[in-house]
C-alpha positions in Angstrom: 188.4 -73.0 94.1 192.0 -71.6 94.2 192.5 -69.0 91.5 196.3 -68.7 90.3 197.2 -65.3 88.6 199.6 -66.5 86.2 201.5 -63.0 85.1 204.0 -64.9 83.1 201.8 -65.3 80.2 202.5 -61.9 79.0 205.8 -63.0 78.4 204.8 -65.9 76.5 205.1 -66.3 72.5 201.9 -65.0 71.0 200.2 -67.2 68.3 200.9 -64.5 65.4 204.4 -65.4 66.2 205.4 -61.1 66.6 206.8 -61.6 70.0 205.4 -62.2 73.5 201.8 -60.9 74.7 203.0 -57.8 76.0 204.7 -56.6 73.3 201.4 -57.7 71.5 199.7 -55.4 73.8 202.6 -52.3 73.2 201.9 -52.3 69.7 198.5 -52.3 70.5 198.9 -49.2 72.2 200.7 -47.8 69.7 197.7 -47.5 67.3 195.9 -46.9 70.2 197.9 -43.3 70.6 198.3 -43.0 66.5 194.4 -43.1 65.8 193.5 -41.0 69.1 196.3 -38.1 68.3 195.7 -37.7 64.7 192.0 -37.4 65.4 192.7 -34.7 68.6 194.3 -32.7 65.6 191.3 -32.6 63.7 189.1 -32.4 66.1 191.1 -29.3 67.7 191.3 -27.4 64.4 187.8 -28.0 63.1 186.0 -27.7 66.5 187.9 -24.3 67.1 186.3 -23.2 64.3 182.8 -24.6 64.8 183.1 -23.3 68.2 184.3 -19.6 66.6 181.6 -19.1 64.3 179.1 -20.1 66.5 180.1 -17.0 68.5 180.4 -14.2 65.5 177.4 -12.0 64.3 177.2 -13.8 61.1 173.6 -15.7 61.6 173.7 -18.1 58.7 177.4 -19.3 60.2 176.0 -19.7 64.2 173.0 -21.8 62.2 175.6 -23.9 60.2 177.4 -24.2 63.7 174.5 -25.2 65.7 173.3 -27.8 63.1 176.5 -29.2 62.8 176.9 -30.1 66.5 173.3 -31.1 67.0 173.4 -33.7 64.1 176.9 -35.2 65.8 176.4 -34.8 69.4 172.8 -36.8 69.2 174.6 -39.9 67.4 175.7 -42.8 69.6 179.5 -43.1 69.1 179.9 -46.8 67.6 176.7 -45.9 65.0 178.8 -43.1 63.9 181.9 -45.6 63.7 179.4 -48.1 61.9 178.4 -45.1 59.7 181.9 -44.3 58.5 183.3 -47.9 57.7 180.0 -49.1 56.1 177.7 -46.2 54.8 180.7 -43.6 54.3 182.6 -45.3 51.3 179.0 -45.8 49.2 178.1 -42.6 49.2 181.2 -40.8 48.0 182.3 -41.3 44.2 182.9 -45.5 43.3 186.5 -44.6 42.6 187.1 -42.9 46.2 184.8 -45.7 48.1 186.6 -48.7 46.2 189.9 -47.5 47.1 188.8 -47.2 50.7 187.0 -50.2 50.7 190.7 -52.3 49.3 192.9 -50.5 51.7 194.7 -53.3 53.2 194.6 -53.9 57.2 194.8 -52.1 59.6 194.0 -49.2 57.5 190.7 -49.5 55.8 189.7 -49.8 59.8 192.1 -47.0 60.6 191.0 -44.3 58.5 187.2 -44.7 59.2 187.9 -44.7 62.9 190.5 -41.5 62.7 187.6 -39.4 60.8 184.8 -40.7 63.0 186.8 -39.8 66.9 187.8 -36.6 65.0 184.3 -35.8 64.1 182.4 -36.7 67.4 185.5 -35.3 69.7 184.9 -32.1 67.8 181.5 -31.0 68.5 182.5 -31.6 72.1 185.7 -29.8 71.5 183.4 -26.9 70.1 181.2 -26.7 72.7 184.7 -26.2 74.9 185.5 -22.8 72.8 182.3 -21.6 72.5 181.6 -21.7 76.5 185.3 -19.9 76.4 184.7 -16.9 74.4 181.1 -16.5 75.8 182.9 -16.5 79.4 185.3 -13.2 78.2 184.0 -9.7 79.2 182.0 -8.3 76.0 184.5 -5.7 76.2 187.1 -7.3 74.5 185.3 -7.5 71.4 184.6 -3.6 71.5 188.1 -3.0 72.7 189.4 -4.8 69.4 187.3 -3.0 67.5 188.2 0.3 68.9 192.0 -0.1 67.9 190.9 -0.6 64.1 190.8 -4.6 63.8 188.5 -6.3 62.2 186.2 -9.3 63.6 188.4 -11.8 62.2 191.7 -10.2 63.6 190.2 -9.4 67.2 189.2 -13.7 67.0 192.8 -14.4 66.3 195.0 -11.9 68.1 192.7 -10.9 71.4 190.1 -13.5 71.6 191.0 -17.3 71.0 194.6 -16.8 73.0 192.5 -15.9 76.0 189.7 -18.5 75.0 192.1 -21.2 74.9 194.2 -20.7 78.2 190.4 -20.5 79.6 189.4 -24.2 78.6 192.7 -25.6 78.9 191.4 -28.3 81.6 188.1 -29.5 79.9 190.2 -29.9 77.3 192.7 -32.3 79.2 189.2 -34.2 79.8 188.6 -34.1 76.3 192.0 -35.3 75.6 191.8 -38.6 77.7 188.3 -39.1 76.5 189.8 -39.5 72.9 192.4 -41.9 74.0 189.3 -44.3 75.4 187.2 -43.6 72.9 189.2 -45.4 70.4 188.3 -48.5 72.2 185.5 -48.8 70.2 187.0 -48.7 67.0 187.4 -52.8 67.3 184.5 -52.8 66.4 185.1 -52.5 63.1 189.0 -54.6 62.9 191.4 -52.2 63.9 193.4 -53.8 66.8 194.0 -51.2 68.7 195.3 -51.9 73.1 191.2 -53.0 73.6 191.3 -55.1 70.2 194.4 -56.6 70.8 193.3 -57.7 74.9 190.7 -59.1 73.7 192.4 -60.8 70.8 194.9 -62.5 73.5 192.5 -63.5 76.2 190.9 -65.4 72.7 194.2 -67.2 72.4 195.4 -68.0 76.2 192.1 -68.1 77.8 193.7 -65.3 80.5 190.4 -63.0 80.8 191.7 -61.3 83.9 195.2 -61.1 82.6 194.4 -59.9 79.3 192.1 -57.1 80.4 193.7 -55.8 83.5 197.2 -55.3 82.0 195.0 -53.3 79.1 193.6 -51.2 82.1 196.7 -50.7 83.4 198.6 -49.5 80.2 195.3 -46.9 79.7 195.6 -45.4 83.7 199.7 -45.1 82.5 199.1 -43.3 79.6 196.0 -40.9 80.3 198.4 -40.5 83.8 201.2 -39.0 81.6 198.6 -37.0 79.2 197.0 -35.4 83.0 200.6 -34.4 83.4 202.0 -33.2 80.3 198.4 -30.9 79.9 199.2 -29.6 83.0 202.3 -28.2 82.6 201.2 -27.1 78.8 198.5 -25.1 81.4 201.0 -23.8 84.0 203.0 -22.7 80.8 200.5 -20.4 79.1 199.2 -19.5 81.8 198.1 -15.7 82.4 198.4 -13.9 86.2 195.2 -12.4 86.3 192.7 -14.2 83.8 190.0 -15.4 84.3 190.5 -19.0 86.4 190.3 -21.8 84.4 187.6 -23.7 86.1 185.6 -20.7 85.7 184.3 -20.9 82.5 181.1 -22.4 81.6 180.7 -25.5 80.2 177.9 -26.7 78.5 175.9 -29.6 79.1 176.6 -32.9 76.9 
């Protein structure tokens, strides 16, 4: 049986009546990159310092560190989605979880999924810095302390700035990984690119259509997030340190 591709339906009227199916698809990948970058921001901030702690003398904090990033790295992603739409919103105070629960669409979906990518992308994110700082001479840490600074000032001025241009290409990985991982935030309604594929190859019955302009709008855009983490890496980079694929990475 002859198979037609029929391209032209992703310039046809979609049923919502928004405009055709690709720019159906565009805004799809808008919230696609909207849910993935303000979760990256998160995830960067609070697994830096998860990663941090977990590297100071301060045993209580390297405990707190270690238990934080077993509990979320040994959760399947979509429970952990599941966990923040559903089970989230009843256990904080009835006045907090109603007014998440009545958030109108697409935001009741979006905030769950933000806080949930954020929070799984950070452990991974903290094993990144940890591996990082571990990989720096020990001497580093004496040296700061030598010139009168403090544990806290040798992290920020001497340690992290090194740590950072270290696992600059895990965390392009990292970076991409977000951008998919939001995929799975249909499942609980936010029509994100995946959502929104699916949504269309519902309405026009155009599986391969649907699904292989999706996969060629993600190649695109983790394409131009390879490139613009590259030259963020040529730009900081440091003559001299330590080469980037030489730091350790922990297993996941």
């Amino acid at each position: 049986m002859h198979y037609n591709w029929h391209w032209k339906v992703l310039l046809e009227m979609e049923p919502g009546g928004t405009g055709s199916y690709l720019h159906y698809l565009i805004v799809g990948l808008g919230w696609t990159l909207a849910t993935a970058l303000a979760a990256w921001v998160i995830a960067l901030l609070l697994g830096a310092f998860v990663g941090t702690i977990r590297t100071t003398s301060a045993r209580w904090a390297v405990r707190i560190g270690n238990l934080y990033v077993e509990i979320f790295r040994n959760i399947p992603l979509i429970v952990q989605m599941f966990l923040w739409f559903f089970v989230v919103p009843e256990l904080l105070p009835e006045a907090v979880g109603n007014w998440i629960k009545q958030m109108p669409p697409p935001w009741s979906s979006y905030l769950p999924a933000v806080m949930c990518l954020a929070i799984f992308t950070s452990v991974r994110v903290a094993e990144q810095v940890r591996a990082g700082i571990n990989s720096l001479p020990r001497g580093q840490r004496m040296a700061g302390t030598a010139l009168g600074l403090t544990q806290a000032q040798t992290y920020r001025n001497v340690i992290l700035p090194q740590a950072f241009r270290i696992i600059l290409p895990p965390l392009t990985s990292e970076s991409m990984n977000i951008i998919k991982n939001s995929s799975v935030a249909l499942t609980i309604g936010l029509l994100e690119l995946t959502g929104r594929a699916r949504a269309m190859q519902e309405f026009s019955f155009r599986v391969f259509e649907a699904f292989s302009a999706a996969t060629v709008i993600y190649l695109l855009t983790n394409l131009v997030v390879v490139l613009l983490m590259r030259a963020l890496e040529q730009r900081v980079r440091v003559p001299g340190l330590i080469a980037a694929g030489g730091a350790p990475q922990a297993g996941h």
